[in-house]
N, C-alpha and C positions, 0 to 999 in steps of 0.2 A: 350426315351424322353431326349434334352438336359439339360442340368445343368441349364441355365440360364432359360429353361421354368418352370421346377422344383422350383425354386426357387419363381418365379412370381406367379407362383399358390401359394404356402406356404404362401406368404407375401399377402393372401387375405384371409388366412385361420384364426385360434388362437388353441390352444392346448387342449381346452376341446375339439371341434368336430374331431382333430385331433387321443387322447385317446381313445374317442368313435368310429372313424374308427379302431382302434388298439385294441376294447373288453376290454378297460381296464389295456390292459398294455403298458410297455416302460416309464413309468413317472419316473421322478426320485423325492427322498424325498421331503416332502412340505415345510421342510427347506430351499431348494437352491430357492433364491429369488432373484430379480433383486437388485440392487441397486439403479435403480430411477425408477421411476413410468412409466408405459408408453414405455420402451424399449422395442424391438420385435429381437429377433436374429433366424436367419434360415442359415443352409450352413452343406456341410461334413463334416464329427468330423474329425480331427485330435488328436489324444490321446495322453496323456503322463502319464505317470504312474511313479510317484513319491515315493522316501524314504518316509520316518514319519518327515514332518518338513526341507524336503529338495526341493529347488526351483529349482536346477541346471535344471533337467531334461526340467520342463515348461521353460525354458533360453532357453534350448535346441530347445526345440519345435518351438519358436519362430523364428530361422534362417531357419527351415525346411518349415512351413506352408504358403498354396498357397494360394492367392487372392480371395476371398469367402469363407474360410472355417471358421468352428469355433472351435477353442480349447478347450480340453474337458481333465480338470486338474483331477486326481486321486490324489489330496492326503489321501485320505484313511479315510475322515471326520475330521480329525485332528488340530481344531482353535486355537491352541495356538500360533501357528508362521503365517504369511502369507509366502502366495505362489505367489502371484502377486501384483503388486504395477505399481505406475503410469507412469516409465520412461519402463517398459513392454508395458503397455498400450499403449504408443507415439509411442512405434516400432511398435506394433499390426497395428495401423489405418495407421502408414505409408503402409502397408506391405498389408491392404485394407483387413485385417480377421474383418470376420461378426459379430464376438462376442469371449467371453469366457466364459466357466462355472468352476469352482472349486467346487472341494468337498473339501472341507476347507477355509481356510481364505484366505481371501485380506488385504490391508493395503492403505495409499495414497489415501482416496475412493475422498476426493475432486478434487485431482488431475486428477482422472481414468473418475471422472463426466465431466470435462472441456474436458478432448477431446473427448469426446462422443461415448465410448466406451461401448456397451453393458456388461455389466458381471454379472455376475449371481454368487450366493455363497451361501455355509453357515452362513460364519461370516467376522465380520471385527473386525481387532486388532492393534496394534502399534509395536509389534516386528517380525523384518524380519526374516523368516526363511533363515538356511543355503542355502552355494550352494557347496558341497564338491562334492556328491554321485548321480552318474548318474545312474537315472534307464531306464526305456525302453520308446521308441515315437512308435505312430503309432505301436499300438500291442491293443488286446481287454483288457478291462477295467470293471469293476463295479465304476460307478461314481453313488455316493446318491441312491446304490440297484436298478439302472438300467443299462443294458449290453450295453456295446457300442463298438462297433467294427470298426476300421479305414471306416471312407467311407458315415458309416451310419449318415443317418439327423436329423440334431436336431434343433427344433423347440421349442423358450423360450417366454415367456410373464408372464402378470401380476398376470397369474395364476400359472405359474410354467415351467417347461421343460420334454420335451416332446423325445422320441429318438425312430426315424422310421429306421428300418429296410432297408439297400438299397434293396435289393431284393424284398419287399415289398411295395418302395416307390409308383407306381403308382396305386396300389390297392388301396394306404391308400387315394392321394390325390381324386381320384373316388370318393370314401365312405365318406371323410370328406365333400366335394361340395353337395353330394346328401344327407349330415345331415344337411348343413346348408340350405337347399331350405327348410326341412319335416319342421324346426324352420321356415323360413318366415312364413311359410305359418301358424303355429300356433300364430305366434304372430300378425299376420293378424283378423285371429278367434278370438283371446282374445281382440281385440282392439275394435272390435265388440261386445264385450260384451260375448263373451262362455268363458265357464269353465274349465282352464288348466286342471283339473283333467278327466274331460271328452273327452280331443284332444289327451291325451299322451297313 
């Protein structure tokens, strides 16, 4: 399946029916939250795996990543410094990446909102973290206790973020399509007046 069908199916889907194709796993912390209501990001991770407090690496990431992907920050949950900020952000949408996730802080969020950049995070703070100490792009990752490996899709909304497996992806999008029909069709029954507890 190409990239761009992959993506079209995802962008009809949302992350609980997607977890639910997935038994439960691939979520990451129910900390990592969007910062504005309403944002949707889907695309291949590109990783960066960050020092404690060091941005360079995400710097990095950012002259490497290709047009649909989405960056997927390791800093190691660590909120006292940001890892991205909004003149990041301005390169990101030029450069046409789908989103970002952090496991740690951002900074700038007003800034990061006006250009209408997805990002997803722990926290938001007011001091920058360094940029001395490069660590590794595109290598696998634990971001917020879920595995992510170069390639793999990640799928973010108002519920949280979601990280498919590429070798898995067309099973999941299968399974999440044929969860959300089994839901019409209950919330069809209940509108009619049955009893959730009795359809599930």
């Amino acid at each position: 399946m190409k990239r761009e069908e992959i993506e079209k199916k995802l962008r009809g889907l949302d992350t609980a029916s997607v977890n639910d194709a997935l038994k439960k796993r691939g979520s990451m912390d129910e900390c990592i939250k969007s910062i504005r209501d309403g944002d949707f990001i889907c695309g291949p991770a590109l990783t960066a795996k960050c020092y404690p407090g060091d941005m360079l690496t995400a710097l990095k990431a950012l002259d490497e990543v290709e047009k649909g992907s989405v960056i997927v920050i390791d800093g190691g949950g660590i909120t006292k410094y940001s890892l991205f900020g909004d003149l990041m952000a301005r390169q990101a949408v030029l450069k046409g990446v789908n989103g970002v996730v952090v496991d740690g802080a951002i900074r700038d969020i007003k800034g990061i909102r006006s250009e209408g950049l997805p990002v997803f995070c722990r926290g938001v703070v007011t001091r920058a973290g360094t940029a001395t100490r490069m660590g590794e792009i595109n290598v696998p990752v634990v971001c917020a206790g879920a595995i992510v490996n170069p390639g793999d899709w990640v799928v973010g909304d108002d519920d949280g973020v979601v990280v498919i497996p590429k070798e898995k992806i067309e099973e999941v999008l299968k399974n999440s399509e044929e969860t959300l029909k089994r839901e019409s069709i209950i919330r069809e029954a209940i509108e009619q007046g049955k009893s959730i507890s009795k359809l599930l």
